[in-house]
C-alpha positions in Angstrom: 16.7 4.3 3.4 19.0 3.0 0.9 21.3 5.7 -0.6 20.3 4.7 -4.7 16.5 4.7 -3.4 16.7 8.4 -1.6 18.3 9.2 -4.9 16.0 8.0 -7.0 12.9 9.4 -5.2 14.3 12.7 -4.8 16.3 13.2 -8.1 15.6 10.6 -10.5 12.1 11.0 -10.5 12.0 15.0 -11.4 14.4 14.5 -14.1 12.6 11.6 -16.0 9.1 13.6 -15.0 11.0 16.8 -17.1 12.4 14.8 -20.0 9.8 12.4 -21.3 6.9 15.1 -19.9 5.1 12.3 -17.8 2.2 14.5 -15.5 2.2 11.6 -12.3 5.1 10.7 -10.3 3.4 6.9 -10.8 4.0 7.3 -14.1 7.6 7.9 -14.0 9.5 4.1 -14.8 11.2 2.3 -11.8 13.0 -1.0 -11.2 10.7 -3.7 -9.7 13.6 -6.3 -9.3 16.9 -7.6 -10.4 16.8 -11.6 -11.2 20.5 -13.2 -10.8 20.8 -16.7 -13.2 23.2 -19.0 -13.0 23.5 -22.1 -15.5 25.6 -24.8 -14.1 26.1 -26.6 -17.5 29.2 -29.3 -17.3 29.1 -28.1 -13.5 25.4 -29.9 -13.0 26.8 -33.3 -13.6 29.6 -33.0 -10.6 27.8 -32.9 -7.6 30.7 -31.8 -5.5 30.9 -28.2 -7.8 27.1 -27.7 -7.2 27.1 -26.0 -3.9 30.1 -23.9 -4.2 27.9 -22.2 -6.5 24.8 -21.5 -4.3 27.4 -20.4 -1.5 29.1 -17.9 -3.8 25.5 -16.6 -5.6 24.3 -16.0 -1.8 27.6 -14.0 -1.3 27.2 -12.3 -4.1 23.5 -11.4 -3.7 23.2 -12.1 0.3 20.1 -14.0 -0.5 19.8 -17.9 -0.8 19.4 -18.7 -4.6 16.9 -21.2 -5.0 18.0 -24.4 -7.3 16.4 -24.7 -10.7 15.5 -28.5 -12.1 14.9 -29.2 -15.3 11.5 -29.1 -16.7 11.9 -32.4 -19.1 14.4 -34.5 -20.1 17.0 -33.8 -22.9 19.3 -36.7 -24.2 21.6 -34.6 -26.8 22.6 -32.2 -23.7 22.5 -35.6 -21.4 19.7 -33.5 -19.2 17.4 -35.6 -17.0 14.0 -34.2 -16.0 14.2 -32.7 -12.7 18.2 -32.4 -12.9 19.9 -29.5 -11.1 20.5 -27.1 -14.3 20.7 -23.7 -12.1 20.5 -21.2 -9.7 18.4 -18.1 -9.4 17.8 -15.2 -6.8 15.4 -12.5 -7.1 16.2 -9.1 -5.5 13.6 -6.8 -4.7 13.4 -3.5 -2.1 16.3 -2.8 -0.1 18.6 -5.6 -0.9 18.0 -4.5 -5.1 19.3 -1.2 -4.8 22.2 -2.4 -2.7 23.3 -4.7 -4.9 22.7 -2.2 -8.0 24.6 0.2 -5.8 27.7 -2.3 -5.8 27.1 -3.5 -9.0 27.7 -0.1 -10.2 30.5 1.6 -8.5 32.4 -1.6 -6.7 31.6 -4.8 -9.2 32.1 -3.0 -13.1 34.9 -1.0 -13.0 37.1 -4.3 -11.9 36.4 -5.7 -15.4 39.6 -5.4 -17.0 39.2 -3.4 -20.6 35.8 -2.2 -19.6 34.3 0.0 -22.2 30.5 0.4 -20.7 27.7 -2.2 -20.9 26.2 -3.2 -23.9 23.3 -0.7 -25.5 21.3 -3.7 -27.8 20.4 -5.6 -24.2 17.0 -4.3 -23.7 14.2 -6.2 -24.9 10.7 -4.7 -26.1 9.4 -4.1 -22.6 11.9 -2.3 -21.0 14.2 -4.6 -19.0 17.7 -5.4 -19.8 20.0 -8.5 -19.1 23.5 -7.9 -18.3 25.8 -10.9 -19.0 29.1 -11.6 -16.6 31.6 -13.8 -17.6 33.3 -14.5 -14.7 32.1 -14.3 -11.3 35.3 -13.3 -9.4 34.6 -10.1 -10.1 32.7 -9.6 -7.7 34.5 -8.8 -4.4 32.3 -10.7 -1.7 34.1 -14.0 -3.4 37.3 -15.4 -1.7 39.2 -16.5 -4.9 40.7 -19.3 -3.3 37.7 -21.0 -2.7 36.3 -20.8 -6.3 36.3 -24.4 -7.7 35.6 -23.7 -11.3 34.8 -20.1 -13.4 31.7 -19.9 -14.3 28.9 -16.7 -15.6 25.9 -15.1 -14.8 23.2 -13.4 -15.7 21.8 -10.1 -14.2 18.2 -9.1 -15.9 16.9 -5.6 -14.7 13.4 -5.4 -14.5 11.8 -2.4 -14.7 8.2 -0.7 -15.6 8.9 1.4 -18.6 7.4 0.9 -21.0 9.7 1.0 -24.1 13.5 0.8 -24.0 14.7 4.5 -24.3 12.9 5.0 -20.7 14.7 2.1 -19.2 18.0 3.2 -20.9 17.7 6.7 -19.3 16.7 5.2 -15.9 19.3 2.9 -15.8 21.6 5.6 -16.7 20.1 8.0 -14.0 21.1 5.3 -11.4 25.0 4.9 -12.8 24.8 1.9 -15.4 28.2 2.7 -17.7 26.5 2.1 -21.1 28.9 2.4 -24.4 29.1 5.1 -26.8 28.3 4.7 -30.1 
């Protein structure tokens, strides 16, 4: 079993049972998946920057993204429907909590003047979307075969139901939120 899951079942769960008082163990929030995005912008018009970007988003998440198209066309951003305008990889079960597990303790502390992750990133249901400006942070990525910087997007989704539980459960796995 994956180390952040055996924690979460055997320490996580008692602790957020005690502090918000829930009587189930079902009732207790937990994190259904984490959805990595990718917008390729100015990248989606150069087809030869395209897949070095799938091939470092399946390093990074050891899953094969799938491409997104565009829904309709848009002529100010010079979009085409059914244009290559992404990438996205949804995590779920084992490979989630080993990516949140090196996302944690291997991925943010290499971001240089890190002072914790954002606290206003949750929305009204509970999940929250971590923004990362540059990809090399990430370790599985040889440097030297990165054509172009580029971000991503890392949305946690979770069950809570309001944002103080997915702040605390988030916290309970390791997320480095800022003080106040």
């Amino acid at each position: 079993m994956e180390r952040l899951k055996e924690e979460y079942l055997n320490s996580i769960v008692p602790t957020m049972m005690e502090k918000f008082g829930y009587k189930n163990r079902m009732q207790v929030p937990k994190l259904e998946k984490i959805v990595i995005n990718v917008g390729l912008g100015a990248m989606a018009h150069q087809k030869e920057l395209i897949e070095p970007v799938r091939d470092e988003i399946a390093a990074i998440s050891g899953q094969k993204p799938l491409l997104t198209k565009a829904k309709k066309s848009i002529s100010n951003f010079k979009i085409r429907d059914g244009a290559p305008v992404g990438y996205k990889v949804t995590l779920r079960r084992s490979r989630m909590y080993e990516f949140l597990d090196r996302l944690v303790n291997f991925v943010i502390p290499r971001i240089r003047d890190f002072r914790g992750v954002s606290v206003s990133a949750f929305d009204q249901h509970g999940n929250y979307t971590l923004g990362v400006k540059d990809q090399s942070i990430f370790p599985e990525l040889n440097l030297d075969k990165i054509p172009m910087a580029h971000g991503l997007d890392i949305c946690f989704v979770t069950t809570a139901g309001n944002k103080q539980e997915a702040k605390a459960l988030l916290e309970s796995f390791g997320m480095p939120f800022a003080k106040k």
